[in-house]
Biotite code that builds the C-alpha atoms (Angstrom):
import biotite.structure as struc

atoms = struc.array([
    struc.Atom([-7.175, -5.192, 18.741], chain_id="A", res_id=1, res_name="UNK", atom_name="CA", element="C"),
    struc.Atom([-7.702, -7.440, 15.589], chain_id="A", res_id=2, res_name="UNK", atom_name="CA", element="C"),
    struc.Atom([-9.566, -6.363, 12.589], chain_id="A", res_id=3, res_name="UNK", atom_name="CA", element="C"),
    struc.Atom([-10.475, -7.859, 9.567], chain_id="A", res_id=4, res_name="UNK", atom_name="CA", element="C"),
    struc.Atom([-11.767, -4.842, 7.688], chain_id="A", res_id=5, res_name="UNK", atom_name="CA", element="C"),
    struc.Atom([-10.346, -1.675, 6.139], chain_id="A", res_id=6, res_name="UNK", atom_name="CA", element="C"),
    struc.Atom([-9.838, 0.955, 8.963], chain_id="A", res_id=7, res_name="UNK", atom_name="CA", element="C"),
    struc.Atom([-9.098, 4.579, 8.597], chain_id="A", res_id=8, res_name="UNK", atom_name="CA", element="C"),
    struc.Atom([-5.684, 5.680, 10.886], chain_id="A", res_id=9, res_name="UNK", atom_name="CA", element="C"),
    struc.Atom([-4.772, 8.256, 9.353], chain_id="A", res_id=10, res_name="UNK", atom_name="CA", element="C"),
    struc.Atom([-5.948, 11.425, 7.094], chain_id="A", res_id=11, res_name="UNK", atom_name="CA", element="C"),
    struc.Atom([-6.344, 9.111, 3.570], chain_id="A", res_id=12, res_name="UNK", atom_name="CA", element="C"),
    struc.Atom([-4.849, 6.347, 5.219], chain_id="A", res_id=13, res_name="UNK", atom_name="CA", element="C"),
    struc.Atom([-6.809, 3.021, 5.404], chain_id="A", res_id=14, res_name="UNK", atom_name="CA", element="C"),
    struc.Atom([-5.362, -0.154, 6.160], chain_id="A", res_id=15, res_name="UNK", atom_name="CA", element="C"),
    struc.Atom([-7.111, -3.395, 4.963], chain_id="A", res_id=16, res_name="UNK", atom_name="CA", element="C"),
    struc.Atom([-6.134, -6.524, 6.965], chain_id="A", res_id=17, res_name="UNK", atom_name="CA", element="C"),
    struc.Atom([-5.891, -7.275, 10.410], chain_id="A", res_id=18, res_name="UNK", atom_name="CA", element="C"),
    struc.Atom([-4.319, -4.683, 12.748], chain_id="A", res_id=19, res_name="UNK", atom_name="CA", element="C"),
    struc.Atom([-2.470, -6.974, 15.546], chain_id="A", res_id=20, res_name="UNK", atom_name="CA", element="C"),
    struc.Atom([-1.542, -6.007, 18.789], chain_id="A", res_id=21, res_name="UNK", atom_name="CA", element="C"),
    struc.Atom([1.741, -4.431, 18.545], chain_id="A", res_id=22, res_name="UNK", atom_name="CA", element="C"),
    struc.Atom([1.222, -2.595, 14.657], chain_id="A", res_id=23, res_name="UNK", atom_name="CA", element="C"),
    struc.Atom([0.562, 0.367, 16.604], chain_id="A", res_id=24, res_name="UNK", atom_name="CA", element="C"),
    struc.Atom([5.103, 0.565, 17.070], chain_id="A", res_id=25, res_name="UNK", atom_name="CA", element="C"),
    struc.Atom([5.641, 0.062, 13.146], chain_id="A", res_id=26, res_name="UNK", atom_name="CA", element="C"),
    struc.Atom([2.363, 1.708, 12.013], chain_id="A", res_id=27, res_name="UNK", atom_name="CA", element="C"),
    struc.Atom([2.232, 5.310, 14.210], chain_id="A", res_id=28, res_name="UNK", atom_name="CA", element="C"),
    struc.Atom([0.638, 7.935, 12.556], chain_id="A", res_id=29, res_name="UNK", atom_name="CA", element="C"),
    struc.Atom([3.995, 9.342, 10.981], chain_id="A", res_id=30, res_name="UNK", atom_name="CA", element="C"),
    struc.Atom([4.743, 6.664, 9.233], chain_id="A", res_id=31, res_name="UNK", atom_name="CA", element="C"),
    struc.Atom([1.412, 6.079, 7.596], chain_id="A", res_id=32, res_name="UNK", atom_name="CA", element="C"),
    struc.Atom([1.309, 10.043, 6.747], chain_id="A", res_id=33, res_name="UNK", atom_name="CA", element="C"),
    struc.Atom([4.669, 9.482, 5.236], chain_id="A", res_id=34, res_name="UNK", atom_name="CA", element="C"),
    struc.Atom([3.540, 6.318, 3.329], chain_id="A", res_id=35, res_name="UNK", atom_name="CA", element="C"),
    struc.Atom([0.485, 8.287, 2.187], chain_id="A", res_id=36, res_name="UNK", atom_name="CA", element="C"),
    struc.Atom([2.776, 11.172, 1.044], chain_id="A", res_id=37, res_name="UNK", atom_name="CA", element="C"),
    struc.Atom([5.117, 9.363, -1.347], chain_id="A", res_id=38, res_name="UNK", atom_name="CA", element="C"),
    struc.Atom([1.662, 7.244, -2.502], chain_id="A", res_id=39, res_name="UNK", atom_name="CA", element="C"),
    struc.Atom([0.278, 10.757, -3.421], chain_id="A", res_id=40, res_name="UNK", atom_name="CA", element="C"),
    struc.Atom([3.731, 11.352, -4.870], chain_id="A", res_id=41, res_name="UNK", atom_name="CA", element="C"),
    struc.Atom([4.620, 7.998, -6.945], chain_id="A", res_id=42, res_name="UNK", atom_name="CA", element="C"),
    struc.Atom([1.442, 5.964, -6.689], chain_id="A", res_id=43, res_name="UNK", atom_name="CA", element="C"),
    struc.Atom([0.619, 6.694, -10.314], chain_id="A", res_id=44, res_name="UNK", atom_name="CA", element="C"),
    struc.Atom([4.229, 6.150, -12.142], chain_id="A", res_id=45, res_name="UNK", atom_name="CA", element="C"),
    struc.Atom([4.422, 2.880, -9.747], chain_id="A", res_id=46, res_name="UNK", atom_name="CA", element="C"),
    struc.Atom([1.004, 2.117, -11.414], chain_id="A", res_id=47, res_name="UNK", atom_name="CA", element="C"),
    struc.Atom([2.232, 2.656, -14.748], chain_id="A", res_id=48, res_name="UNK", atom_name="CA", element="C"),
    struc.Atom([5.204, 0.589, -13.894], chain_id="A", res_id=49, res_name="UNK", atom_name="CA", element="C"),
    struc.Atom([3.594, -2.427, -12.583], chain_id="A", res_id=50, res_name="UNK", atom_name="CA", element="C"),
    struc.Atom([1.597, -2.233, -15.730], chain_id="A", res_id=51, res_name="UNK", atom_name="CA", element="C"),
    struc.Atom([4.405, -2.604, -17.693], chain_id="A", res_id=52, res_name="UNK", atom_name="CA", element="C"),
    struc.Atom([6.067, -5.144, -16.059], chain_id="A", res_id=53, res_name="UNK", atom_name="CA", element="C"),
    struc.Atom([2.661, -7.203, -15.928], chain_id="A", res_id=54, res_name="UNK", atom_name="CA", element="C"),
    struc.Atom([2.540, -6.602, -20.123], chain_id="A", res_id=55, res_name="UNK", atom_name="CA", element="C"),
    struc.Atom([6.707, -7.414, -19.795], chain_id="A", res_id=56, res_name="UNK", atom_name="CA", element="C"),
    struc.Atom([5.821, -10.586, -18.170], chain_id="A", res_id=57, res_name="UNK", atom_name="CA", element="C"),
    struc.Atom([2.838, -11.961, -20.620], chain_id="A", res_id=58, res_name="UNK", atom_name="CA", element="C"),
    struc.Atom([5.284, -11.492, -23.362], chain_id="A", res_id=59, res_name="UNK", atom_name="CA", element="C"),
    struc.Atom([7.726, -13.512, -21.554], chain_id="A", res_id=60, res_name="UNK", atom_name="CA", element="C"),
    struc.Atom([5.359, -16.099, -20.796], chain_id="A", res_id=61, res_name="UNK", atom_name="CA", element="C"),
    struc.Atom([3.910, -16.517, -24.279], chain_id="A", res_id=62, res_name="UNK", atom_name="CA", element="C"),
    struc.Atom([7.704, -17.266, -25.407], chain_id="A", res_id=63, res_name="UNK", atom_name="CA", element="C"),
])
């Protein structure tokens, strides 16, 4: 099964993309509950850390 648009697996988990035959062995429902967990977990701090490396990396650009 291939599809292009965001589909729901899991409890809060979509995935956007295609979902290619054979996913279903990396992708089983305890791994995407785990990757939702530590999302729920870190998601904002990684936010605020890509955020500062984006600002970081203007800096670096401007000279």
């Amino acid at each position: 099964m291939s599809k292009a648009a965001a589909t729901t697996i899991a409890d809060g988990v979509t995935v956007k993309g295609a979902i290619k035959p054979g996913y279903e062995r990396v992708l089983t429902p305890e791994a995407l509950a785990f990757v939702a967990e530590i999302e729920r977990k870190f998601g904002a701090r990684r936010r605020e850390l890509l955020a500062a490396r984006a600002e970081r990396q203007k800096k670096f650009d401007a000279g």
